[in-house]
C-alpha positions as CSV (number, residue, x, y, z in Angstrom):
1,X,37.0,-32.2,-33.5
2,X,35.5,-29.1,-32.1
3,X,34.0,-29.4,-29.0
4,X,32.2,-26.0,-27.0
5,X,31.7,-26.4,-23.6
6,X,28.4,-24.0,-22.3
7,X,27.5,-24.4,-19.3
8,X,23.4,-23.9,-17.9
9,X,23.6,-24.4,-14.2
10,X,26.2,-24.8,-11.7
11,X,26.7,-28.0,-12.3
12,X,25.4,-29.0,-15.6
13,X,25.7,-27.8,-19.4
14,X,25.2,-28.4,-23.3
15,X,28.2,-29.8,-25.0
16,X,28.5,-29.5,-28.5
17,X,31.0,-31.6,-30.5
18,X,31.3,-32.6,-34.3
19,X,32.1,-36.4,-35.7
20,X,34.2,-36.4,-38.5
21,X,34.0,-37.9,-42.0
22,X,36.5,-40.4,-41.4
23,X,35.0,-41.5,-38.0
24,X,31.6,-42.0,-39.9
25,X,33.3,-43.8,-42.8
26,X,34.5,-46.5,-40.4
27,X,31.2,-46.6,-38.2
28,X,29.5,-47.4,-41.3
29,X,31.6,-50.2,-42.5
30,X,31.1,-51.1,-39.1
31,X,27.6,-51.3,-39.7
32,X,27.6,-52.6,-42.6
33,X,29.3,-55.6,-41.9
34,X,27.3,-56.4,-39.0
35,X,23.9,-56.4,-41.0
36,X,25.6,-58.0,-44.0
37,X,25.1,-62.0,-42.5
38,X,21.4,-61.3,-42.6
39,X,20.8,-59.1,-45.9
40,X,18.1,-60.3,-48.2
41,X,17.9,-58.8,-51.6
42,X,16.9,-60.0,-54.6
43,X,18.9,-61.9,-56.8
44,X,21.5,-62.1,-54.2
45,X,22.4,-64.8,-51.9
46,X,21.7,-63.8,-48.4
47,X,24.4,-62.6,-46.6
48,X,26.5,-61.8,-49.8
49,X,25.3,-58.7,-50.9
50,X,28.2,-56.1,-52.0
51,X,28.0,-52.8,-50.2
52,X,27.2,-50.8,-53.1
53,X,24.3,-52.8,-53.6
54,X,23.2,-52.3,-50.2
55,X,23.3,-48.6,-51.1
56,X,21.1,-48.5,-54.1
57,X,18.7,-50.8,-52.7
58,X,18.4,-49.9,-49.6
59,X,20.4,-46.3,-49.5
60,X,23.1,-45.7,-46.6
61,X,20.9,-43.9,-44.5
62,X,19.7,-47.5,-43.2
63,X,23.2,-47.5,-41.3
64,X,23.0,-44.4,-39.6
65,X,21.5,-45.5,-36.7
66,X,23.9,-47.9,-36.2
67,X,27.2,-46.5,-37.1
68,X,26.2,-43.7,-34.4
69,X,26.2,-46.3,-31.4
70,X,29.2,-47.6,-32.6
71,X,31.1,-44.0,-33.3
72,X,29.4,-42.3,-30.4
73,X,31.1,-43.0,-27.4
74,X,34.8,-42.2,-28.2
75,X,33.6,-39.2,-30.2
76,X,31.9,-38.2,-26.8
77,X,34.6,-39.4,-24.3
78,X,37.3,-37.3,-26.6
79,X,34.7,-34.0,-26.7
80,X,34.7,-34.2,-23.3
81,X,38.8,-34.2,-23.0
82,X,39.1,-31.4,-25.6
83,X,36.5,-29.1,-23.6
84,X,38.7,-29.9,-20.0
85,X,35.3,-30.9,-18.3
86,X,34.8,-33.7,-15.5
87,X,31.7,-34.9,-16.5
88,X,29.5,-37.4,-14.7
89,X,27.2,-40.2,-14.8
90,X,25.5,-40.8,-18.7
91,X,25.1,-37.8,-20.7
92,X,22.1,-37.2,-23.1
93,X,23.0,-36.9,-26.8
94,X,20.9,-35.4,-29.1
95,X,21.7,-35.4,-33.1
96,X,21.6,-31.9,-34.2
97,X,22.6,-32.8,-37.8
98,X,23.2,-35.7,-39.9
99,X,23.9,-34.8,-43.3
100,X,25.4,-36.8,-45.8
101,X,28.7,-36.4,-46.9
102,X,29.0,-33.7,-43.9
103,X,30.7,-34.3,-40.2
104,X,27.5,-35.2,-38.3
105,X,26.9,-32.3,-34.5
106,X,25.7,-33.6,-31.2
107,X,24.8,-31.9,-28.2
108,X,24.9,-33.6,-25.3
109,X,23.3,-32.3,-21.8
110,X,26.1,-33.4,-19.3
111,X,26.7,-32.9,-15.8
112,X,29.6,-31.7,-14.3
113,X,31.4,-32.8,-11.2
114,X,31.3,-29.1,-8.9
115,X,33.5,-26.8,-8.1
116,X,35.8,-27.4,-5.0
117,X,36.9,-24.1,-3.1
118,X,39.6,-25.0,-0.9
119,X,39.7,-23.7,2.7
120,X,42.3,-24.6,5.4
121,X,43.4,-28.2,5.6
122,X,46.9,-27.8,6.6
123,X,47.3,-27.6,10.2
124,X,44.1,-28.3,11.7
125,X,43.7,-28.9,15.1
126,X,42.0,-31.8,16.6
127,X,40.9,-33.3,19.6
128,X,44.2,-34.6,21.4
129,X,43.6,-38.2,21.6
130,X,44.7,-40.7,24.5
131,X,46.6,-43.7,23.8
132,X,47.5,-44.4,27.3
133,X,46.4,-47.7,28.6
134,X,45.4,-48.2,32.4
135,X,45.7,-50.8,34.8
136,X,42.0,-51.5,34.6
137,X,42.2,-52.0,30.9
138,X,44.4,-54.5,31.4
139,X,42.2,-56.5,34.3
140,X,39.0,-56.2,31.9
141,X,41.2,-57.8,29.5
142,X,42.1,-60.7,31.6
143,X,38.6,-60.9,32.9
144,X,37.2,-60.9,29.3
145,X,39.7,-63.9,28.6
146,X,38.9,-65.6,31.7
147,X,35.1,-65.8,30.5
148,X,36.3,-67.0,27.2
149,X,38.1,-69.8,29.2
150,X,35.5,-70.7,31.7
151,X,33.9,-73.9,32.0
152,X,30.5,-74.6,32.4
153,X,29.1,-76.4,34.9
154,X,26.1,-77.8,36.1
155,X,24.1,-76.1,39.1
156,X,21.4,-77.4,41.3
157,X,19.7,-74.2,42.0
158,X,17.8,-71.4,40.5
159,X,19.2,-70.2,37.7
160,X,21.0,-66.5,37.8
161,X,21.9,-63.8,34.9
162,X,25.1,-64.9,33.6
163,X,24.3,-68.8,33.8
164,X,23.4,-71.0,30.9
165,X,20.0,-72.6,30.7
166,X,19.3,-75.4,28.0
167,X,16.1,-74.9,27.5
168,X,13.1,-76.6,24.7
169,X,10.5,-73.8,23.7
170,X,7.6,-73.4,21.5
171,X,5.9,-70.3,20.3
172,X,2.7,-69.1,19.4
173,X,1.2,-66.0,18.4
174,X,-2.0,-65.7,18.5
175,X,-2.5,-69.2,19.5
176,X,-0.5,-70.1,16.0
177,X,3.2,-71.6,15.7
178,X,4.4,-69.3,13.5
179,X,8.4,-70.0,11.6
180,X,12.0,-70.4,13.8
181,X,9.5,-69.8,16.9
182,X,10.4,-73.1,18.4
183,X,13.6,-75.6,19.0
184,X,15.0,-78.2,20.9
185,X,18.0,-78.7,24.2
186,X,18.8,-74.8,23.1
187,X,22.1,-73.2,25.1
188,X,20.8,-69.7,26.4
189,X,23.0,-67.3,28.3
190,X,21.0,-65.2,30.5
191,X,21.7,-61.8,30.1
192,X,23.2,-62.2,26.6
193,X,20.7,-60.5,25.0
194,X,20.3,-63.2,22.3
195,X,16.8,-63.4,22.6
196,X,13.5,-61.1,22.0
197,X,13.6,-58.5,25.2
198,X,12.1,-60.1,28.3
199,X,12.7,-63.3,27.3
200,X,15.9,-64.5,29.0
201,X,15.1,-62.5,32.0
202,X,11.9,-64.6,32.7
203,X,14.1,-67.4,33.2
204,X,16.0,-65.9,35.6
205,X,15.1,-68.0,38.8
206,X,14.1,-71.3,37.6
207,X,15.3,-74.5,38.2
208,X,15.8,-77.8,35.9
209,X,12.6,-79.3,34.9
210,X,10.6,-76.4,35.7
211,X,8.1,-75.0,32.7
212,X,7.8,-71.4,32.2
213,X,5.1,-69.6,29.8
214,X,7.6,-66.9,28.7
215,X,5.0,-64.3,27.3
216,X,7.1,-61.3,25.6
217,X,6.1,-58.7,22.9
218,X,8.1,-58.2,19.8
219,X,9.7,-54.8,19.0
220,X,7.8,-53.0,16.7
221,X,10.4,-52.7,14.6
222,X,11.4,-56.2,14.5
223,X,12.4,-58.0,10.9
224,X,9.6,-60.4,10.4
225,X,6.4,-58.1,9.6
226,X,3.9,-60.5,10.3
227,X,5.2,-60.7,13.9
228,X,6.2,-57.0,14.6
229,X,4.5,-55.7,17.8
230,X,2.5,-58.6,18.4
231,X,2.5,-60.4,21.7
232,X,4.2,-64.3,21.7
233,X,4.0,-66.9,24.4
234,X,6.9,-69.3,24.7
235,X,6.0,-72.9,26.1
236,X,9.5,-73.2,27.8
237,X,11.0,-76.3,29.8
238,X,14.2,-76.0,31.3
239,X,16.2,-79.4,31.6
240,X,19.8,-77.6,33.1
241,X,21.1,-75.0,34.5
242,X,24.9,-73.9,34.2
243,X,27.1,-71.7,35.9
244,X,30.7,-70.4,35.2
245,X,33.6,-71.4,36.5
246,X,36.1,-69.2,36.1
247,X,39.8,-70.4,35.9
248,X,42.1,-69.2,38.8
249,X,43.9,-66.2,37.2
250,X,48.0,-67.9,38.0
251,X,51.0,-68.2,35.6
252,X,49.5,-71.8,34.5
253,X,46.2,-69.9,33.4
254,X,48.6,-67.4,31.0
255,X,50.1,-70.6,29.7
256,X,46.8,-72.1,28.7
257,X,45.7,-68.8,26.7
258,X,48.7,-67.6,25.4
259,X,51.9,-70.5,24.6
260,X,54.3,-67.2,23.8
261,X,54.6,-66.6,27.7
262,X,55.1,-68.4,30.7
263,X,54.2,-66.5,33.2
264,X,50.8,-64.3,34.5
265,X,53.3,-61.2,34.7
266,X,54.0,-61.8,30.9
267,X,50.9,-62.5,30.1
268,X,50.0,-58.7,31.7
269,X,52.6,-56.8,29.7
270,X,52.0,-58.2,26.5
271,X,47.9,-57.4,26.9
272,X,49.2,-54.0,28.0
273,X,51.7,-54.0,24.8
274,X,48.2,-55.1,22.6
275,X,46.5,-52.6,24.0
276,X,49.0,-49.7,23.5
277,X,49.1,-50.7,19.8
278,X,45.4,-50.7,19.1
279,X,44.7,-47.7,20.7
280,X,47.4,-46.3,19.0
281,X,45.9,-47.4,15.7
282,X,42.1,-46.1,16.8
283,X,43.8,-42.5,18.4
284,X,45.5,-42.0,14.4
285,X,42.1,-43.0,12.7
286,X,40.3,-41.0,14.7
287,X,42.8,-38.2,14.2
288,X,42.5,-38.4,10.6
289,X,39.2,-38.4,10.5
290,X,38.2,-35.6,12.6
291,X,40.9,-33.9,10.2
292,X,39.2,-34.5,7.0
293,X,36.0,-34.1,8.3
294,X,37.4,-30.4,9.2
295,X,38.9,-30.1,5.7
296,X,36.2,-30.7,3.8
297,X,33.8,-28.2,6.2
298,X,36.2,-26.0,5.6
299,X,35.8,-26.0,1.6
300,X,33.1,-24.6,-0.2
301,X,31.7,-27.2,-2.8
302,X,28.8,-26.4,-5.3
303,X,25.4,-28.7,-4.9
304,X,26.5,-32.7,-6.0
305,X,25.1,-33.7,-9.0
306,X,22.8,-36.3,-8.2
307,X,24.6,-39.3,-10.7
308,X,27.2,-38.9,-8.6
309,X,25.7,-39.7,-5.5
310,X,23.9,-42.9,-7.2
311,X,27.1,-43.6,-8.4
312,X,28.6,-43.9,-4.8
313,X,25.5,-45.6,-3.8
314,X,26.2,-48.5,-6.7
315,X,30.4,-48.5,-5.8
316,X,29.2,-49.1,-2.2
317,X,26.6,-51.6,-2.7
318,X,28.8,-53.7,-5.1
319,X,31.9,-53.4,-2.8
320,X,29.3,-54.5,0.4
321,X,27.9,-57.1,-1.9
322,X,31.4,-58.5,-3.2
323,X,32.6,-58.9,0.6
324,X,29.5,-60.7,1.3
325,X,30.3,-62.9,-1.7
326,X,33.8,-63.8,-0.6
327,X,32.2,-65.1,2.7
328,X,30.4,-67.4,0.6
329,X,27.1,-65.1,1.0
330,X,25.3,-64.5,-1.8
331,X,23.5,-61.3,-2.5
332,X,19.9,-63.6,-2.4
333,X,21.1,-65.2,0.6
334,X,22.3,-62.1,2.3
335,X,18.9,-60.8,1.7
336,X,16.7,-63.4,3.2
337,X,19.4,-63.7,6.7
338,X,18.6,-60.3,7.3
339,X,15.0,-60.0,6.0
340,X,16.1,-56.9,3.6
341,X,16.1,-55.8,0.4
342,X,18.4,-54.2,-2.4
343,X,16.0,-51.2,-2.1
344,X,16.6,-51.1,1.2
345,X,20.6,-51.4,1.7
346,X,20.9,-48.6,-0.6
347,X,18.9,-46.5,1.2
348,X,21.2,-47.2,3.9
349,X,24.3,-46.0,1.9
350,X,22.3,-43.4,0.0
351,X,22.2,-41.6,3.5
352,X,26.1,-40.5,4.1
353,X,26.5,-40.2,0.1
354,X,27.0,-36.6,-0.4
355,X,28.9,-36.5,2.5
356,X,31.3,-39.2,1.0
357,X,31.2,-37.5,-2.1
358,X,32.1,-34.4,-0.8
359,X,35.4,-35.6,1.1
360,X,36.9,-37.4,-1.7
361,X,36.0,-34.1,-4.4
362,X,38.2,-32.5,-1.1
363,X,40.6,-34.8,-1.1
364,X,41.2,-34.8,-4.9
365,X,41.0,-30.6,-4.8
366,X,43.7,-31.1,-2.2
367,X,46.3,-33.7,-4.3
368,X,45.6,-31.1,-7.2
369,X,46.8,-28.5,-5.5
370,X,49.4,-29.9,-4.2
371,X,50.5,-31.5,-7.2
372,X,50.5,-35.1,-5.9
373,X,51.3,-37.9,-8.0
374,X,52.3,-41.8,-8.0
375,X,54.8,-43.6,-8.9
376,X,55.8,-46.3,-10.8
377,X,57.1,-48.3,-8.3
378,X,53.7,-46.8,-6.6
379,X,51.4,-48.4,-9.1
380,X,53.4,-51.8,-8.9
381,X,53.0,-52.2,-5.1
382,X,49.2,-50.8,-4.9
383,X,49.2,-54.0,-8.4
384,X,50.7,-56.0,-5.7
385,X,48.7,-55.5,-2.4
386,X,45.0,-55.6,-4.5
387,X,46.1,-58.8,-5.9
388,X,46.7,-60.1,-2.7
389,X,43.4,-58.8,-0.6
390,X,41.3,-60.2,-3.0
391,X,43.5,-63.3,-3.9
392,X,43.5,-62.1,-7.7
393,X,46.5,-62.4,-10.2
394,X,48.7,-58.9,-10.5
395,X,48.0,-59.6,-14.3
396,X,44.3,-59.7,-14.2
397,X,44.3,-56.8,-11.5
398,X,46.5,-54.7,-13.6
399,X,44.3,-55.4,-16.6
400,X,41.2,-54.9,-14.8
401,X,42.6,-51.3,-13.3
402,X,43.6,-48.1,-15.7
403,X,46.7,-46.0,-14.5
404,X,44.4,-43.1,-13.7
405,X,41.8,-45.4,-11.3
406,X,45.4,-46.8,-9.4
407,X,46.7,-43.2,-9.2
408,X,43.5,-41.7,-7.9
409,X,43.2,-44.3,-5.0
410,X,47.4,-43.1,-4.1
411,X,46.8,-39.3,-4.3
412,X,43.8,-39.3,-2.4
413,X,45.5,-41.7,0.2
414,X,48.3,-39.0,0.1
415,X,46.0,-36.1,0.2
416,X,44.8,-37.8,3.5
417,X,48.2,-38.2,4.9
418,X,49.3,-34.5,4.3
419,X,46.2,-33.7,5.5
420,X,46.6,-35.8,8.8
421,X,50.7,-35.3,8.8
422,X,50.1,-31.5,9.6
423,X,47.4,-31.4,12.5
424,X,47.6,-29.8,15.9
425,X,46.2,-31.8,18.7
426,X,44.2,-29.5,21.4
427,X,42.4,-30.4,24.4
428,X,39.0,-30.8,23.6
429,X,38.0,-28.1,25.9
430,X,40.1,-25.1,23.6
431,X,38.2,-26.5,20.6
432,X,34.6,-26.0,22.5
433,X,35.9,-22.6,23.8
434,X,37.4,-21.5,20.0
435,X,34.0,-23.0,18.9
436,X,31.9,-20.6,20.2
């Protein structure tokens, strides 16, 4: 094969490649054998017509068609190796000749993944980030568990934000009862901010058996259309009112919430031992983050072609989709709990697209340049840990996954670490002043 590689625009060009004789040969056997079931010719059974015959009656021309789809897409795919170009998204192929007896040319307009200048990306500096934990971290932490341990209990008085109310309401708007506007003996905490805004805090004050018209207005931009900005009124009885009560913060308290220690003291250091770890964890995300995000601002990239962004789009939708799924959420049912659409969910992932496109073009300039590879043993473990986060056999992973789609995932991954192993942490105030 000859392939030439000329390109139009910064990002897209005209590939011209040749098929060969004995690429054709076998497309149109190919072809032949395919329409062969369902040939009708005279004075032949159907579907046992010799291919000679097929020729002379119906001449091999008839084929063509269909021996190019068949040929096509490995003649393109090994074009596209032989002129070194990363192309993207479908290409379109045009037959420039088709001679008999002669290697058949294509041109195909392709685009091309841009150009990726690399700037700085080693030693970047950072905001320093805290991982310090405080004494009041800690207390919040207790408080928050005490809450989650608190008992409910009934109160003979009006009711107060932070008590629950169990409650039996009916809405209408405009005089109409319009869908999941009513229900029965509901458990409302005031001040959760469960309900439409206004609602809980028009409770606030009542007692049990009282009946409140809870009149509120729904945010414009609320889910249901039919009731966006309109005004509702809530026919609302009130049959209890509960309070918290919050246990008594002693060493049998951090028994009940955590068996592992026996004493409030113990309880206290291992919150503060929790809390060390996970801000650990959020200070080196947020490190490597800020470090990319640097990396990539600091490279010069051509414009993205625009089937790589929809390609993005359609890895994030199906990824967002397939979590759903394993949650036992189906796509139509995932639509209708949040009153969406598909249209609408990629317009939510078209809008960081180029930006995501750009940081892993970064990060794959960067494992280039650096010559980063995987492993064998690499490929076995990343097998390995796929298999297990989505509960899939290594064999049908490792059949489902090329080398090159498992190697990309471990360069760019070490990209990010060389990238994140090498920064500088600064107070945020030198960053501000270097800014300027």
């Amino acid at each position: 094969m000859s392939a030439k590689w000329e390109k139009t625009g910064k990002t897209t060009g005209e590939l011209t490649f040749n098929i060969s004789q004995d690429e054709l040969k076998l497309g149109l056997d190919q072809a032949f054998k395919r329409v062969k079931p369902n040939l009708r010719v005279p004075g032949f059974r159907k579907g046992h017509v010799s291919r000679v015959i097929f020729d002379q009656y119906y001449g091999e021309e008839a084929l063509y068609e269909d021996a190019l789809n068949l040929v096509l897409p490995n003649a393109y795919d090994a074009a596209v190796k032989e002129a070194g170009i990363a192309a993207v998204g479908q290409p379109q192929i045009m037959p420039e000749a088709m001679d008999k007896g002669k290697d058949w040319t294509m041109k195909a307009t392709v685009s091309v993944e841009p150009e990726v200048k690399l700037g700085d990306y080693k030693g970047i500096e950072v905001p320093k980030q805290s991982t310090r934990v405080y004494a009041k971290d800690v207390d919040a932490e207790l408080e928050k568990r005490r809450n989650q341990n608190a008992e409910l209990v009934l109160k003979d008085g009006e009711a107060a934000k932070g008590d629950t109310v169990t409650i039996d309401y009916a809405g209408t708007v405009d005089g109409k009862a319009f869908d999941g506007g009513s229900a029965k003996n509901y458990a409302l905490e005031l001040g959760s901010g469960s309900f439409i805004p206004g609602f809980e805090d028009q409770l606030i004050g009542h007692k049990a058996s009282d009946d409140v018209d809870v009149v509120v207005t729904f945010p414009k931009d609320y889910g249901a259309k039919d009731l966006a900005g309109k005004e509702a009124h809530f026919a609302t009885t009130v049959h209890e009112v509960k309070s918290k009560e919050l246990p008594k913060l002693d060493d049998e308290f951090a028994k009940d919430v955590d068996d592992s220690v026996e004493t409030l003291a113990d309880l206290k250091d291992k919150i503060k031992e929790d809390l060390k770890s996970k801000k650990a964890e959020a200070a080196d995300a947020a490190i490597q983050e800020a470090a990319i995000k640097v990396a990539v601002k600091n490279a010069t990239i051509d414009e993205i072609p625009e089937p790589m962004i929809k390609e993005d789009v359609d890895t994030q939708l199906n990824q967002y989709l397939g979590n759903m799924q394993r949650q036992g959420i189906d796509p139509k049912t995932y639509y209708k709990l949040t009153n969406t659409n598909e249209a609408q969910l990629r317009n939510q992932f078209t809008t960081d697209a180029a930006e995501r496109v750009k940081t892993n073009l970064v990060l794959e300039a960067i494992a280039k340049a650096e010559k980063l590879t995987a492993t064998e043993a690499e490929l076995k473990t990343e097998i390995k840990n796929l298999a297990s986060e989505y509960n899939m056999d290594e064999k049908v992973v490792r059949n489902t996954l090329t080398d090159d789609m498992l190697s990309h995932d471990i360069t760019v991954r070490k990209a990010m670490d060389l990238v994140t192993g090498s920064v500088k942490q600064v107070a945020k105030a030198k960053l501000e002043e270097d800014e300027k």
